[in-house]
N, C-alpha and C positions, 0 to 999 in steps of 0.2 A: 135740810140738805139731802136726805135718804129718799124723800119724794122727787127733787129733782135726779138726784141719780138714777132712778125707777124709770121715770121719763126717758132718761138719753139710753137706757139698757136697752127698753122697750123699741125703741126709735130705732137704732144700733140694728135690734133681731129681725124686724120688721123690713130694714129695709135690705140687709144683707144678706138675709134667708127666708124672707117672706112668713117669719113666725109670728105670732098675733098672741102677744102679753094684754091678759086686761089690766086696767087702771084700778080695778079693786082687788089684784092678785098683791100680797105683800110679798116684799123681796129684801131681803136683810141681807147686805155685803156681799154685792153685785158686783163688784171686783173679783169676786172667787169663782162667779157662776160663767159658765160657759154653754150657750148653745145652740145647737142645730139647725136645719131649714126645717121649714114649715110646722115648727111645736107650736102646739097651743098649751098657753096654762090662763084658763078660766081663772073667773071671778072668785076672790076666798080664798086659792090656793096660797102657799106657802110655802118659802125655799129661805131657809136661813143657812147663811154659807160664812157666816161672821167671825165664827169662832174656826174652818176648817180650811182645809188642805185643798178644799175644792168639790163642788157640784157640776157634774157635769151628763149635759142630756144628750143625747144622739139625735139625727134627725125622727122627723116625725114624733116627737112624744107629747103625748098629751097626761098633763095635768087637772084632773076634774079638779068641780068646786069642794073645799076644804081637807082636801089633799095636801099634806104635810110634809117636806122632806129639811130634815135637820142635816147638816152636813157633818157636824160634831167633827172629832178631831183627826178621822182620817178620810173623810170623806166620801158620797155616794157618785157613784157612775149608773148613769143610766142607758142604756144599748139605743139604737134605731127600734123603733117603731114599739116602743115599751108604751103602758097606759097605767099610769096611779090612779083608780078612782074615790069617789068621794071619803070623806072620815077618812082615810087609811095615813100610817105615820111609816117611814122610812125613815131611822137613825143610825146617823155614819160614825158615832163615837169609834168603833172598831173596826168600821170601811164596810161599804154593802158596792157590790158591782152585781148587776142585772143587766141579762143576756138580751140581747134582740130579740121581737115579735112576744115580748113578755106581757101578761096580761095581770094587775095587781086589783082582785076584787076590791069595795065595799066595805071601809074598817077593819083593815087588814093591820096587823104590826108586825114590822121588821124591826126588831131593836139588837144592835153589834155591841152591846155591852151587859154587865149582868155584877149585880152588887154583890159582896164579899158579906159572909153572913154567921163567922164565929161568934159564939154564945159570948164570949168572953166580954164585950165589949158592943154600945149600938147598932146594928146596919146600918145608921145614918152616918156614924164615922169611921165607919168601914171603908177600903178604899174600891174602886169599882176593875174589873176585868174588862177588857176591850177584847174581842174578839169577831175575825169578819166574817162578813155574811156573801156566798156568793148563791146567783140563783141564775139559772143556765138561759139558755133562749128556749124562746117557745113552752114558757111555762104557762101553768096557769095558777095562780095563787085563789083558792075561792073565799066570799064573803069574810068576815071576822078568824082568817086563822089568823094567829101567830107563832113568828120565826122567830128563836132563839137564836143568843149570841153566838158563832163559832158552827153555822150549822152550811151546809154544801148542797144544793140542790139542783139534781142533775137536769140535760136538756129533758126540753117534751115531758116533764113532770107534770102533776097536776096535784096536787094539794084541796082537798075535799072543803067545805065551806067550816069555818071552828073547828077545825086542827088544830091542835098544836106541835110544831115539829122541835122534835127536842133529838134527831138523829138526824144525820146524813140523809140522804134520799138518793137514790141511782135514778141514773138516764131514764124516762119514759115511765116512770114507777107512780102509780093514783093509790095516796096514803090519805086516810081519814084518821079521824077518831080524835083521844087525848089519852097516853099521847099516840103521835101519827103511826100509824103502824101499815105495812103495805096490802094494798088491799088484790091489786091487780096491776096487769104492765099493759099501756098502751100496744096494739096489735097494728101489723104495717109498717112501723117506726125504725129505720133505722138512725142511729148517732150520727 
């Protein structure tokens, strides 16, 4: 059944917005997904929206090959002209919304949730925190950072390759390291 509904999603974006789903992208609860004209999401990619509130892409977004996006329970928004590339995972457990012209390196993780971790008792039956992730337009996320749950990153950002951001980040601000710590501000840029 999930194969043929893959099919008619497919069919559906192709002809209504000239977007080009391939046949070996999986798509898990294509009732929730909603998108754009002219997206591509490549071979491998992945969008499970089964369990969420909703996936949603703006025009132009491309999905590279094994590009991940979980919709979890509050689900992800993705802006016009945003790029997921390859390995990278986007989890909506606690809502991720991403700005236009956004650029999401090379095994990159965005995860909006973060386990509960008193000594008292397992982390495995600990209950988890949702918190959302927003990330402005015109960023640029490099190679393997990761974004922490409840984290805000401003426009014209740019996030260094294995960051970790575990604060906030202002408008136009280029933070590396672990964790991200601001290194310089974009020059030229206004908000």
């Amino acid at each position: 059944m999930r194969y043929w509904q893959q099919i008619a999603f497919s069919l559906r974006a192709r002809l209504s917005g000239g977007s080009r789903v391939s046949s070996n992208a999986y798509l898990k609860g294509v009732n929730n997904i909603r998108i754009g004209s002219k997206c591509k999401i490549h071979a491998d990619a992945s969008i499970d929206a089964s369990r969420s509130t909703g996936v949603i892409l703006g025009d132009q977004v491309t999905l590279n090959r094994f590009a991940y996006i979980q919709g979890g329970d509050n689900g992800v928004r993705l802006g016009n002209h945003v790029e997921i590339n390859n390995f990278s995972i986007v989890n909506g457990t606690g809502g991720v919304d991403i700005g236009d012209d956004t650029l999401i390196g090379p095994g990159v993780r965005i995860i909006s949730y973060q386990h509960r971790f008193a000594a008292e008792t397992t982390v495995r039956s600990q209950a988890t925190e949702k918190k959302p992730i927003r990330i402005g337009r015109d960023c640029w996320i490099g190679a393997n950072a990761i974004v922490l749950a409840g984290i805000s990153i401003g426009d014209g950002a740019i996030v260094g390759a294995g960051a970790v951001v575990t604060r906030d980040v202002p408008d136009n601000a280029v933070v590396t390291g672990i964790p991200a710590t601001i290194k310089k501000f974009r020059q030229g840029l206004t908000s």
